[in-house]
N, C-alpha and C positions, 0 to 999 in steps of 0.2 A: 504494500500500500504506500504509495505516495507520502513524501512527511514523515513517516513513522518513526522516531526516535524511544523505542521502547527497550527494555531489559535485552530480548535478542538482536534488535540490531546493535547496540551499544557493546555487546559480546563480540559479535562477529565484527566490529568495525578495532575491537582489541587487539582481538586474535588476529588478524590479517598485520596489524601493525606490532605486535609481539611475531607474526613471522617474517616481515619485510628486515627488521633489528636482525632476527637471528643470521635472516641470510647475508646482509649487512657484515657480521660482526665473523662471519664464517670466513668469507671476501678480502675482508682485510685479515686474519690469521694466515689463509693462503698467499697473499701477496707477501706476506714477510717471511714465510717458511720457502715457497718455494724460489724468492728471493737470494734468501742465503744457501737456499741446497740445491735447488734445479727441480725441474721434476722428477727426473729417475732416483734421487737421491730423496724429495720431501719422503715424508710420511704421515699417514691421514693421522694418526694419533698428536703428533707433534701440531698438528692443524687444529683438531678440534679441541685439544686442551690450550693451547694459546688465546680461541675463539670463548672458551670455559664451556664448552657444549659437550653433546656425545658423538662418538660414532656412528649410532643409530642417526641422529641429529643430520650429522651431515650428507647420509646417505638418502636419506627422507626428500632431502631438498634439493639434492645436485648429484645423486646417484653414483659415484665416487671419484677418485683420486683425479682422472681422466677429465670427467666431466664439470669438477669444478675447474679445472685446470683453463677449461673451454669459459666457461663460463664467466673467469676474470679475463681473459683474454678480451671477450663479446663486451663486455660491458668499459674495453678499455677503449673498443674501437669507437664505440659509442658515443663515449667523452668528446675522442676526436671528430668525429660526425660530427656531432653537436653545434662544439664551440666552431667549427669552420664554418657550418652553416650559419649559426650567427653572425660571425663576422661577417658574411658577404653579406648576409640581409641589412646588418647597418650600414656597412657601404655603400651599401644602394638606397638608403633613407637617405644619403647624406650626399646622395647626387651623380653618385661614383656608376658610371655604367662603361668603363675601356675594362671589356673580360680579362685584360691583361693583369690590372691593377683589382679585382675583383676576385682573381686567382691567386693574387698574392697576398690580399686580405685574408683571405681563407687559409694558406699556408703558415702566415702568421702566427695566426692562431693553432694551427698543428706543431706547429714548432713551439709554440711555447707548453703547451700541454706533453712534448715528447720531455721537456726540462721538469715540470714540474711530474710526471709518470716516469720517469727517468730510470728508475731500478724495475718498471715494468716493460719498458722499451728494450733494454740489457737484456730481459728475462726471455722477449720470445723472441731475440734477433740470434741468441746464441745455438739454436739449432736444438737443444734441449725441452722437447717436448711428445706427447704422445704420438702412437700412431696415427697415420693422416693428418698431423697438425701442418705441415708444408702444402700439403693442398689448398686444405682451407684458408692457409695467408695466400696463396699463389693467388686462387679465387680471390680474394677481398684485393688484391692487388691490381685483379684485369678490371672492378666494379668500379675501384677509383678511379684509374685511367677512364673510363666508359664516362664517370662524372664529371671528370676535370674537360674530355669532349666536349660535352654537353654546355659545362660553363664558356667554354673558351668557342662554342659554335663552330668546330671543328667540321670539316665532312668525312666523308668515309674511304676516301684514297688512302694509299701506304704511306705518305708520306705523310697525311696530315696523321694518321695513328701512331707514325712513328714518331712527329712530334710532339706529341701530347705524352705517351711513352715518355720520351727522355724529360719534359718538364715535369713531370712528378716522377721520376728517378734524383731528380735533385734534389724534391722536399722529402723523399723518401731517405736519401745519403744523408742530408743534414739534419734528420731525425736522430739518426747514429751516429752522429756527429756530437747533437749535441747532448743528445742522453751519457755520453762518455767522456763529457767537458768534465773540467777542475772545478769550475767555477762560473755563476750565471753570465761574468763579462764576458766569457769563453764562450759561451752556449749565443751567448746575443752578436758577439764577430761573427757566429758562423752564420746565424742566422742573418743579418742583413747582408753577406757575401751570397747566400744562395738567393734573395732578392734582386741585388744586383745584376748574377748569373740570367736571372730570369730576362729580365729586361733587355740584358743584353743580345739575347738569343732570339729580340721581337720576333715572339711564335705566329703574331698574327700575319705580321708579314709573310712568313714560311704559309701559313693556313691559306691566303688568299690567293697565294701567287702573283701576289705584286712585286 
């Protein structure tokens, strides 16, 4: 019923938010165990006593070692979606419509989310990961390329996929770039060097053939 704020829905608006925390608090135990071991090395017990849960617990919610594994992965990529899509949508409130400079709003924002995820950038670049996890990045890799098309109104010749290809192979290098800096002044040279890279390489010009 419409409105209804009665004893069972105050229950179940509990419970959903006592399981959103758990998974939450599961999320982040995984991030710092398989952090500091890898995944062939974490272990779900060292997860879920971190998280203060059970192993029942964890297997309830993310089916096990694997699948959480995936699961902070998805929800890292997520981040990055996010904040990039933001960025361009305020660029674009703010007037900004050359896809060049629209693609680098966006990138910005991935690069700074790779600084601030930085021990999870490390985590899945290192090749340490479950079965078929190289796929599934290979995939999310062809989906980006496919987006950054779409922003940058690319067509569908070799060359223009090839261009679009290597400008997000740049923000993809200075992801690991800068996930592996000293320090954020490090992480921000790299990042306005792969700005500049961009620019320099006017993809539109390569895209139209002028």
């Amino acid at each position: 019923m419409l409105g209804y704020d009665g004893p069972m829905a105050r229950k179940s608006s509990w419970e959903w938010s006592r399981t959103a925390e758990t998974r939450k608090s599961m999320l982040r135990a995984a991030r710092e165990i398989f952090s500091e071991h890898g995944f062939a090395e974490a272990n779900v017990a060292d997860v879920v006593a971190r998280a203060g849960s059970s192993v029942g617990s964890l297997y309830h919610h993310f089916g096990g070692k694997t699948e959480l594994f995936l699961a902070l992965y998805e929800d890292h990529q997520a981040a990055h979606e996010e904040a990039s899509a933001s960025s361009v949508a305020r660029a674009r409130q703010t007037g900004v419509d050359d896809p060049v400079e629209l693609l680098i709003s966006g990138a910005r924002a991935y690069l700074a989310g790779a600084w601030d995820r930085r021990d999870l950038v490390r985590l899945f670049m290192n090749g340490d990961g479950p079965p078929g996890f190289e796929l599934i990045r290979r995939t999310r890799g062809r989906e980006w390329v496919r987006q950054n098309a779409v922003l940058l109104g690319a067509g569908r010749e070799p060359l223009d996929r090839f261009t679009v290809a290597v400008l997000t192979s740049i923000i993809a290098e200075a992801a690991r770039e800068v996930a592996t800096s000293d320090t954020e002044k490090e992480a921000q040279e790299i990042i306005e060097a792969a700005m500049t890279l961009i620019r320099r390489l006017d993809p539109l010009r390569g895209l139209d053939g002028r």
